[in-house]
N, C-alpha and C positions, 0 to 999 in steps of 0.2 A: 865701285864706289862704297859696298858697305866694309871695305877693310878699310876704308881711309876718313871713314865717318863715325867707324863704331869701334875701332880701337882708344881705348881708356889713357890717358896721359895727356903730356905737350907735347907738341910737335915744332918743327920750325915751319913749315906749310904743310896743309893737306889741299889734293887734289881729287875731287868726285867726278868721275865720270863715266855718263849715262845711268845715271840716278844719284837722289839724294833725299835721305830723310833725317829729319833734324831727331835723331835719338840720344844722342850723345852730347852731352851740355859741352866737355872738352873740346867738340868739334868747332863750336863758333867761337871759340876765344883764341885759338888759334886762327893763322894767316888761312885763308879759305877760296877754294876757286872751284865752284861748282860748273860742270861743261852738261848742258842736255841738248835732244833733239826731241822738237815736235818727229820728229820722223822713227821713233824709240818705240813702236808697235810693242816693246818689254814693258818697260818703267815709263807710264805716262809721263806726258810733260806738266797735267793738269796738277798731281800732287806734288813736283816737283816744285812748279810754280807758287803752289803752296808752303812749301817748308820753308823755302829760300823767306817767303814772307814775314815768316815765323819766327828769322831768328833774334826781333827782335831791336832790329838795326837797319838805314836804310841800305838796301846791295846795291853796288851800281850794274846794270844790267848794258850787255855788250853785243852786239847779232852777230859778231864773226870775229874769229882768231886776228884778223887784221885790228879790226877794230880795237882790243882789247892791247894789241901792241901797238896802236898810235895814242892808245893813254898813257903807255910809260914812253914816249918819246921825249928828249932833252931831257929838260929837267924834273920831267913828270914823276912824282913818286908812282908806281903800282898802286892801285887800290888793296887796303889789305885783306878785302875779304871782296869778290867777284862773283858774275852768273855772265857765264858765255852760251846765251842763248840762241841756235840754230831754227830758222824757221820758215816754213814756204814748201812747197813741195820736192824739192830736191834737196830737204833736209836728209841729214844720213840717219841711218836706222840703229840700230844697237850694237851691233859687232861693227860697225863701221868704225868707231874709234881702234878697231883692236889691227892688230899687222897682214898685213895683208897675205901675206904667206899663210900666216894662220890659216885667214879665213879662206880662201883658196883650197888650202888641204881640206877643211873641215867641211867646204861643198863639195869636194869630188867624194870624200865621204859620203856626206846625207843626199848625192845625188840623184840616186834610184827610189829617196823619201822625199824627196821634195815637190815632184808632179802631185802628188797623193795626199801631201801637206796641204800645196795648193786646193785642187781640188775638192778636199774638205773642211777647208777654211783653217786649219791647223798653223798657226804659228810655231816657226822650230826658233825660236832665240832669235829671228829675224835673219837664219839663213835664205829661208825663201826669197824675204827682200833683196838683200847681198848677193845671191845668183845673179842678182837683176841689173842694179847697180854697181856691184864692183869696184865699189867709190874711194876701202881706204887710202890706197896711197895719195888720191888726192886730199880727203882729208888731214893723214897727218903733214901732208907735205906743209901746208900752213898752221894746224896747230901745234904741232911737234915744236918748231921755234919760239910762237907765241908763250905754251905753258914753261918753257924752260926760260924764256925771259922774266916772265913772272915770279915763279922759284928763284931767280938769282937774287929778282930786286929782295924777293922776302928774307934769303937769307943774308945782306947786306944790309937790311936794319937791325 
């Protein structure tokens, strides 16, 4: 999120996800679609919550990838600036947005640190949760279409 929130210029969309802090004035005048998870044990969802508030404008706020793709149904313009907000307890956690191959690899890595994460209350980037849950491909299975619908409409205005 902070390469696509704190790079300087225009853009034709920017996409945050799993955090977002309003630093970069560039960021909200461009097309915008900010993705969190209360489940994001990284990047709270509390200041998230907050920026979005901040930019300023009202956002329309969305609870699921579906959702956000039955607002550009027919002839629904995209909102040009978004907050796809994940919430309840089988919200996904931080790497949960990232490929699951990744995250796969990078537990059997941190596997022999992760009892010991646990155990001493250590967050590892929220591999400990992702041991647990194992959620992206369901994740991107729905947002992977939704954000790329989104992207099309932005760059079709």
């Amino acid at each position: 999120a902070g390469t696509a929130v704190l790079t300087r210029g225009r853009f034709g969309a920017r996409v945050a996800i799993a955090g977002f802090r309003k630093q970069q004035e560039d960021a909200v005048l461009d097309p915008l679609l900010v993705i969190a998870s209360e489940g994001d044990n990284v990047i709270g969802i509390e200041g998230i919550n907050a920026s979005v508030a901040s930019v300023g404008f009202a956002v329309p706020q969305f609870d699921s990838p579906r959702s956000l793709s039955a607002s550009m149904a027919g002839d629904s313009e995209a909102p040009r600036t978004a907050f796809l907000k994940y919430a309840g307890p089988a919200s996904p956690c931080h790497i949960s947005f990232l490929s699951s191959r990744t995250n796969e690899a990078m537990v059997q890595v941190l596997a022999p640190l992760l009892p010991v994460a646990r155990l001493l209350g250590v967050p590892l980037l929220d591999f400990d949760v992702y041991e647990q849950t194992r959620d992206s491909s369901a994740i991107s299975k729905d947002l992977i279409p939704a954000v790329t619908s989104w992207l099309l409409e932005q760059m079709a205005t």
